[in-house]
N, C-alpha and C positions, 0 to 999 in steps of 0.2 A: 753240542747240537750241530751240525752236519747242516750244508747250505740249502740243499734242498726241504729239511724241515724251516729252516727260517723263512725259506719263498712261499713255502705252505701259510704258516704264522700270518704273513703280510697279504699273501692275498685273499685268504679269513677276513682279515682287519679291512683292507680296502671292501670288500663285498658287503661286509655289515653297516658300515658305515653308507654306501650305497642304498642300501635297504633304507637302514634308518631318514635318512636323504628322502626320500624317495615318499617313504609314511608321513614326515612332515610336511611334504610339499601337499600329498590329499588331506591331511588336517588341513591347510591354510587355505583350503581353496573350498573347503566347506565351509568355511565360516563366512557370516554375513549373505548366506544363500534365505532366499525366503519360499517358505514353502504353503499352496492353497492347495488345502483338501474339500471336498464336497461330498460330503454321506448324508449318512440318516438325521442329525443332527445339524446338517445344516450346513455353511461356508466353515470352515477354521482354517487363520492364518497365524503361521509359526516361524519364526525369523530364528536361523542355526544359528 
C-alpha cells in the first residue's frame, strides 16, 4: 500500500469518527427536552 492510499485510509477514519462525534452529541442533547403540543385533543406533554 503506497503512502498516499494510507493518508486516504486515515482521513476516512478521522471524518467518520467526526460524524459519529457529531450524531452523539445531537442524541445527548435531545434527551431530557420536554415537549407541549396543543391540538384537537387538548394540551399533551412528552418528556424526550
Amino acid at each position: 500500500m503506497n503512502r498516499n492510499a494510507v493518508f486516504a485510509v486515515i482521513a476516512v477514519l478521522v471524518v467518520a469518527v467526526g460524524v459519529l462525534g457529531y450524531l452523539y452529541y445531537q442524541q445527548r442533547q435531545r434527551e431530557g427536552r420536554v415537549e407541549i403540543n396543543l391540538g384537537k385533543n387538548g394540551i399533551s406533554i412528552q418528556k424526550n
